[in-house]
C-alpha positions, 0 to 999 in steps of 0.5 A: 500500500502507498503512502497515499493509502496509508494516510487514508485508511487512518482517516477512516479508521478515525472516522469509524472511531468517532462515528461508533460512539455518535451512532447513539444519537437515534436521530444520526442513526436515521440519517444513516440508515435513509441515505446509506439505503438510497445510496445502496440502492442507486448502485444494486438497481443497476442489477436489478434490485434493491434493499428495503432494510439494510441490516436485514437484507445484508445478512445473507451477504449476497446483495453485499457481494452484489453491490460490490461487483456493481460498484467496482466493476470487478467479479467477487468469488462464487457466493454460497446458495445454502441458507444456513448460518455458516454460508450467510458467514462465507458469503459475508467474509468474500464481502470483507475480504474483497474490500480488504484487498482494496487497501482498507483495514476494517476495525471490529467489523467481523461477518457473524455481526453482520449476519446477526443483524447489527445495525451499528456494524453494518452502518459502519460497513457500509461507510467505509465501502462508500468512502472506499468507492465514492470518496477516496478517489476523488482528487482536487487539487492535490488533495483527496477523499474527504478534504478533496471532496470538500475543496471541490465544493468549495471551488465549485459555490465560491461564487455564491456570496451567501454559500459558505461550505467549511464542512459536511454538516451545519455548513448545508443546513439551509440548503443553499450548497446543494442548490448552488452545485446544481446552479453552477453545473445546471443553470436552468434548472433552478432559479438561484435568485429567487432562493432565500437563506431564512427558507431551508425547508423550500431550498432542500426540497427543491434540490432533492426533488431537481437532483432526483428528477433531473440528474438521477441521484436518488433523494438520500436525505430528508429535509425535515432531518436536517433542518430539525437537527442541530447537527446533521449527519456528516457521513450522511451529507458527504454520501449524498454530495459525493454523488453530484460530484460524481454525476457531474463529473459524468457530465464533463465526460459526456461534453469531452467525448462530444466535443472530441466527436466534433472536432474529428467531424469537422476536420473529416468535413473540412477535408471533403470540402478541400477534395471537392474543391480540387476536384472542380479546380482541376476539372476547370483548369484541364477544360481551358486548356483543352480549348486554348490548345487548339487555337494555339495550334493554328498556324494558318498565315495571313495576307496583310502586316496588319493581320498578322499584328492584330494575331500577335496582340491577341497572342499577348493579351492570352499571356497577359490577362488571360494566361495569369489567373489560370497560373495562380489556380494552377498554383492554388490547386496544388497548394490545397492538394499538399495542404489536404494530404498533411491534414489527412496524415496528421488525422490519421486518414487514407492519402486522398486519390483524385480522380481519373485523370485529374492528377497533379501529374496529368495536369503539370503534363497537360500544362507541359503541352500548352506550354508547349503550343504556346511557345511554337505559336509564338515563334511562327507569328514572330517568324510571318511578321518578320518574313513580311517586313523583310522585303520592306526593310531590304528595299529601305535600307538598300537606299539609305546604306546607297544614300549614306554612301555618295554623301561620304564619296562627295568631294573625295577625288578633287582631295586626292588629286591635290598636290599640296605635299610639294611645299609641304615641311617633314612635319607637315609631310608626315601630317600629310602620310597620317591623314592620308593613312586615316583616309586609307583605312577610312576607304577600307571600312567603306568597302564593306558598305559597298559590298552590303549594298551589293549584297542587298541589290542582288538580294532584292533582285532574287526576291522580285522586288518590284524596283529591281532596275532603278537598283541596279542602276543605282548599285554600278554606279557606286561600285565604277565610282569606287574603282576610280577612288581606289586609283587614286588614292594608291597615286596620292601615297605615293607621292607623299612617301617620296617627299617624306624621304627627303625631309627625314634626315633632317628630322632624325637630327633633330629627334637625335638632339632631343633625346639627348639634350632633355636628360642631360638638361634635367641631369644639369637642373637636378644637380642644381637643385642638389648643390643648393639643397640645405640639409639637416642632420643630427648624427656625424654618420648623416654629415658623413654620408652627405660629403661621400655622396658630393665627392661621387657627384663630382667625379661624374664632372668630367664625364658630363662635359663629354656629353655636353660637348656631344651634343653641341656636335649634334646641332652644328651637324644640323645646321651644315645640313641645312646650309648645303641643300637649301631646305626650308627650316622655317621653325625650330626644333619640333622634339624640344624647347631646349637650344645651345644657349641654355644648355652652355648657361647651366653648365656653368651654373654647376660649375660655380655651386660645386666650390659653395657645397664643399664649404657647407658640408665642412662646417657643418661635419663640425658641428656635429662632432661638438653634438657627439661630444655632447651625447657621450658626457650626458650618457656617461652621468646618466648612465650613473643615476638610472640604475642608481635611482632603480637600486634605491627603489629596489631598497626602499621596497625592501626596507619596507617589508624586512623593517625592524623594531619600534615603529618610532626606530623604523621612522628614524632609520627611513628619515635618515635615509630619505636624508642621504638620497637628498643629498645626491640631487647635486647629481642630478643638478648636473645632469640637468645642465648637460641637458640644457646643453644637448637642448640648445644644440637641438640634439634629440636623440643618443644612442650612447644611453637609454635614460632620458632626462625625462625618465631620471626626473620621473625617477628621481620623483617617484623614489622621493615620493615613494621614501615619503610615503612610507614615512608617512605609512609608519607615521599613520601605523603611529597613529593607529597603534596609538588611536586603537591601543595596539602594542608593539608585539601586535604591530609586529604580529601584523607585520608578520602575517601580512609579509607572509602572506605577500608572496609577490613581495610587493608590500602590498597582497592581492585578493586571492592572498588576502582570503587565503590570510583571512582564512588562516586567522579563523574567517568563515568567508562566504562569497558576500562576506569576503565582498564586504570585507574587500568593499573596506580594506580596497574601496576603491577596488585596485585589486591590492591591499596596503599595510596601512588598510591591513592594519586598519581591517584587524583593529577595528576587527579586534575593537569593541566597537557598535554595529549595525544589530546593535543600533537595532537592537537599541531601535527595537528597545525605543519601539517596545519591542515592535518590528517598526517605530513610530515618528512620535517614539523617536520624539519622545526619546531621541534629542529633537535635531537626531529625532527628526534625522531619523523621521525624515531618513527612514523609510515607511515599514510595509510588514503584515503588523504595519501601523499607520505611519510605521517606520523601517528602523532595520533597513536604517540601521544597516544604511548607517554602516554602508550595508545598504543604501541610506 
């Protein structure tokens, strides 16, 4: 047996208890016997029977072994047919035993006193099968059997204001419950408004004769019983109400199964509706293309432009507007097809068969086939209109490809015959060559239009064109007047090729002079450029570098006189040209700017800037010998004072992790110190003077250190700042000993525990070192206390821990010192022992001015115990030490 059971059969066995002794009362006795008898009987006529007294008519155990079967569905042992005592017994016992096998002990209950007629033992029997079979398995809620039959009462009349149901006896005296169980489920059958409370008698009646009549639950109770009785029968009133639960809750089954009957219907008519419309959308769609192939399919041509024209148009109105809707029907048929065949598997019906011929597949293939019609009559009309707008377009381009060519051959023999080339330069000669190949390539490309528009003419001529002579005639004149184009065109070339040879002699000398003289002029204007260049450098290796490269240029001097004299040879050979065969040179140079002249003055400007570099370059090699000089003085101090400043450091770090003594001979030890590191700013000083030096002589770097002047005086300030600073760490331990009364011997136990624990030994722990230090002085640290204590000794949240916050975390650890539970406490002490405070306690025992501190800073109290204009003097209490906000 389950908990569960357990539970409830010691639920039942104290209800037998209780009821055996409150079975004296004959009036609860009665109540019994009625409702027990009508409950039994509601159950045995379903077989067919009933009983008229139940303690008599249960003695022969066979309409108990009855009502069993009935009640639990299940076959009892074959009952005994004797009527003697002893099979009146058996049959008793396979009563009992089977209700045992149900999990229910049966107290004092034996089958000799139920066969001798006992009327307490069988009552007693009796309930504990109804409680067994009716009560115990209704579940509300988590709750069951008589709590959950009463939940479920009280869920179903919360509705009803003047029902109130907190048990099974004087909560149904005045008969209401039951009206309102029945109003709830039943709301026709009885008119809930018109009922009075101060009428019990009318509002039982009226339940027991509607229960009866409407929902076949047998009157089991008497309203006379009730209302005459201080306090009904409990076991009577719960067999009663249990039986609406149960006849309800038939009900609720009845509306499921119809409801699931519905739904099955309408997804079984939803699906006809969606076979019926594909069937007629396929239907539809196969008829039109039935009818559209056919049209599509005639190829009968037509005599006229216009006809053939007017078909292409209807042609595109059936892809435009006709063609598109069918598209989408197409496309919503095979929507709904998929659509149908997933609702049918998801419901569990047979895939839905289409009829013959109306397939998805056969319409894809009908729609193939129109598809396909539709593109060969599409390609015919296009191939007819093209066929009649041939000749036209042949005939109208043959006269504008004819009428374009005599406007280009207009003028073309006057230009060839022209014999302007004979006074003509080379430059003009060549212009002459260029144009004339223009117009070469020009007559080329014509060609092709000559032979086009033969081409065209014998075209035409094939296909009978109407005009055919006038054509022809037109198509010899072009092409005689083409030949005699080509004659002299081949004359005029030659002719110019000729003279071109003349002049090109002269014409390479002058190219020649060019060539040369423009790299040699910018050769000339960049080493200008280059000797009056200032220069700027910091390093004696960038002056070296600088005379190297002037001593090269120069030995590339004699070697470009060579070149200058070239070149001077190149235009005196011109002129001896020119002068023996009398050429007419009316221009100068056509390849360049540039003449004797200019090259013989720039010569000579190098010539003069050469001297003024040597001179620059020697003064400034000087100067940057002193610059060097500079450099090494200053890295040879600097190179003294950084790691001396870098050992101090070290030693300052050292000294304040490994100190000694008393804290006041730790101060005087570090201020003696401090004194002697004063003592080397004389260094410094000087170091700073050779700064000023390198500064003035606008030196920026030096390779003979890495110590700047900038780094040594960032060092020189840290390490005072970091010797003050630890003067002032032990001057504030001073203080805090003196303040919180720590003596030395604790001092040094701090300083021990917090060096231990600064493993990196920087004079300063980390958090992970400080938990594990917390942890070894006894601390319990949980994740938000650990946050706390960090919130104190790092408030500024740098990740490390100081000495100087060490040591303020454990004095104020080891002091006695008030807390936020003990401003509590002393609050709840001014409030009498309250979880909140009024404003006029705070009054009448706090000074006025902290009395109103505390009204205007602590918020309103919102507990259950709340009092008007109560204050929260908690949350208050841990905002004055930071635990919260104020």
């Amino acid at each position: 047996m389950d908990h569960y059971e357990a539970d409830e059969n010691e639920y039942m066995h104290q209800e037998d208890d209780w009821d055996r002794d409150l079975l004296l009362d004959p009036a609860w006795e009665k109540q019994q016997r009625k409702t027990f008898t009508a409950w039994c009987n509601s159950h045995l006529r379903k077989a067919g029977t009933q009983i008229e007294n139940i303690e008599e008519d249960f003695r022969d155990g066979l309409k108990l072994m009855l009502l069993l079967e009935v009640i639990s569905g299940e076959r009892l042992a074959k009952p005994e047919r004797g009527k003697m005592r002893v099979h009146k017994i058996s049959n008793v016992n396979k009563a009992l035993d089977f209700i045992a096998s149900k999990g229910v002990k049966l107290v004092c209950i034996g089958a000799e006193e139920i066969v001798d007629g006992n009327a307490k033992m069988t009552l007693g029997m009796i309930w504990t099968i109804i409680l067994r079979f009716a009560i115990q398995d209704i579940s509300v809620e988590e709750t069951s059997a008589k709590e959950g039959l009463l939940l479920w009462c009280q869920r179903k009349t919360a509705p009803y204001k003047n029902v109130n149901i907190q048990n099974f006896h004087i909560s149904w005296k005045d008969g209401l419950g039951f009206c309102a169980l029945i109003h709830r489920h039943r709301p026709e059958l009885i008119d809930y408004g018109k009922l009075r409370k101060d009428d019990p008698m009318t509002n039982l009646n009226t339940a027991f004769d509607v229960a009866e009549k409407y929902l076949d639950i047998p009157k089991m109770l008497d309203a006379e019983d009730i209302v005459g009785t201080a306090r009904p029968d409990e076991k009577a009133i719960m067999t009663y109400v249990s039986s609406f639960y149960h006849a309800f809750s038939g009900a609720q089954k009845a509306e499921t199964a119809a409801n699931r009957i519905c739904k099955v219907l309408a997804v079984n008519q939803e699906n006809e509706q969606l076979m019926e419309d594909y069937e007629k959308l396929a239907s539809d769609l196969l008829e039109w293309i039935r009818r559209t192939i056919p049209w599509l399919e005639n190829r009968t041509p037509e005599n006229t432009m216009q006809a053939m024209q007017q078909k292409l148009e209807d042609f595109r109105d059936y892809r435009r507007l006709h063609k598109p809707p069918k598209v989408q029907e197409k496309c919503q048929m095979e929507i709904n097809f998929n659509t149908l065949q997933t609702k049918l598997r998801l419901s569990n019906r047979p895939a839905f068969m289409p009829s013959e011929g109306k397939m998805v597949s056969d319409i894809s293939n009908a729609w193939v086939g129109l598809e396909g019609a539709e593109k060969g009559y599409e390609e015919w009309l296009l191939n007819e209109i093209r066929r009649l707008e041939r000749l036209d377009h042949l005939a109208e381009k043959f006269r504008q490809k004819a009428a374009i060519h005599e406007a280009w051959t207009e003028g073309k023999e006057e230009m060839l015959q022209k014999r302007d080339y004979e006074t003509a330069s080379l430059s003009d000669i060549k212009a002459l060559l260029k144009k004339h190949e223009a117009f070469e390539s020009d007559l080329a490309a014509h060609q092709d239009r000559v032979e086009q528009i033969a081409a065209i003419a014998q075209e035409l001529n094939e296909l009978n064109y109407y005009d055919s002579p006038n054509v022809n005639t037109r198509c010899q004149h072009i092409c005689d007047q083409w030949d005699a184009l080509g004659g002299l065109t081949q004359k005029r070339s030659e002719a110019l090729q000729t003279t071109e040879k003349l002049l090109e002699t002269i014409d390479q000398l002058y190219l020649e002079f060019a060539k040369r003289a423009a790299p040699f002029n910018n050769w000339m204007e960049g080493a200008m450029e280059d000797l009056q260049d200032t220069f700027i450098v910091h390093t004696i290796e960038e002056i070296q570098g600088l005379s190297t490269a002037h001593e090269q240029f120069k030995a590339t001097l004699p070697e470009a006189d060579k070149e200058r004299q070239a070149i001077l040879g190149i235009h005196n050979e011109i002129a001896k040209i020119v002068q023996t065969y009398h050429v007419n040179m009316a221009g100068s140079n056509p390849y360049t700017t540039i003449n004797t002249q200019e090259i013989n003055t720039k010569w000579d400007k190098v010539r003069q800037l050469v001297p003024q570099r040597d001179q620059a370059l020697s003064g400034e090699h000087a100067r940057q010998q002193n610059n060097e000089r500079l450099r090494k003085q200053f890295a040879s101090q600097a190179n003294v004072i950084g790691p001396w400043i870098q050992t101090k450091m070290a030693e300052i770090g050292r000294i304040s992790i490994e100190m000694h003594g008393t804290l006041e001979d730790q101060l005087t030890h570090l201020r003696q110190y401090e004194k002697s590191i004063v003592n080397y700013k004389a260094k410094i000083d000087q170091l700073e003077g050779d700064h000023q030096l390198i500064q003035e002589a606008l030196i920026f770097d030096n390779k003979h250190t890495n110590y700047t002047m900038e780094h040594v005086r960032v060092g020189w300030e840290q390490l005072l700042t970091t010797i003050a600073r630890t003067i002032n760490e032990i001057e504030n331990q001073i203080l805090t000993r003196d303040a919180k009364g720590i003596s030395q011997d604790q001092m040094n136990e701090f300083r021990t525990s917090f060096n231990h624990f600064d493993r990196k030994r920087t004079g300063m722990m980390d958090a992970e070192d400080f938990g594990v230090c917390l942890i070894s002085m006894g601390y319990n640290l949980g994740e938000a206390e650990f946050a706390r204590i960090m919130s104190i000794v790092d408030p500024n949240r740098q990740g490390v821990i100081t000495f100087q916050a060490f040591i303020d975390f454990m004095s104020r650890e080891t002091a006695d010192t008030d807390t936020a539970d003990q401003v509590m406490a002393s609050f709840k002490v001014l409030a009498g022992d309250k979880n909140y405070i009024l404003a006029d306690e705070l009054r009448r025992e706090l000074p006025p001015d902290q009395a109103e501190y505390c009204i205007a800073r602590m918020a309103p109290y919102s507990g259950p115990d709340a009092a008007p204009g109560a204050l929260d003097y908690m949350s208050f209490s841990t905002a004055l030490y930071g635990e919260s906000d104020l």
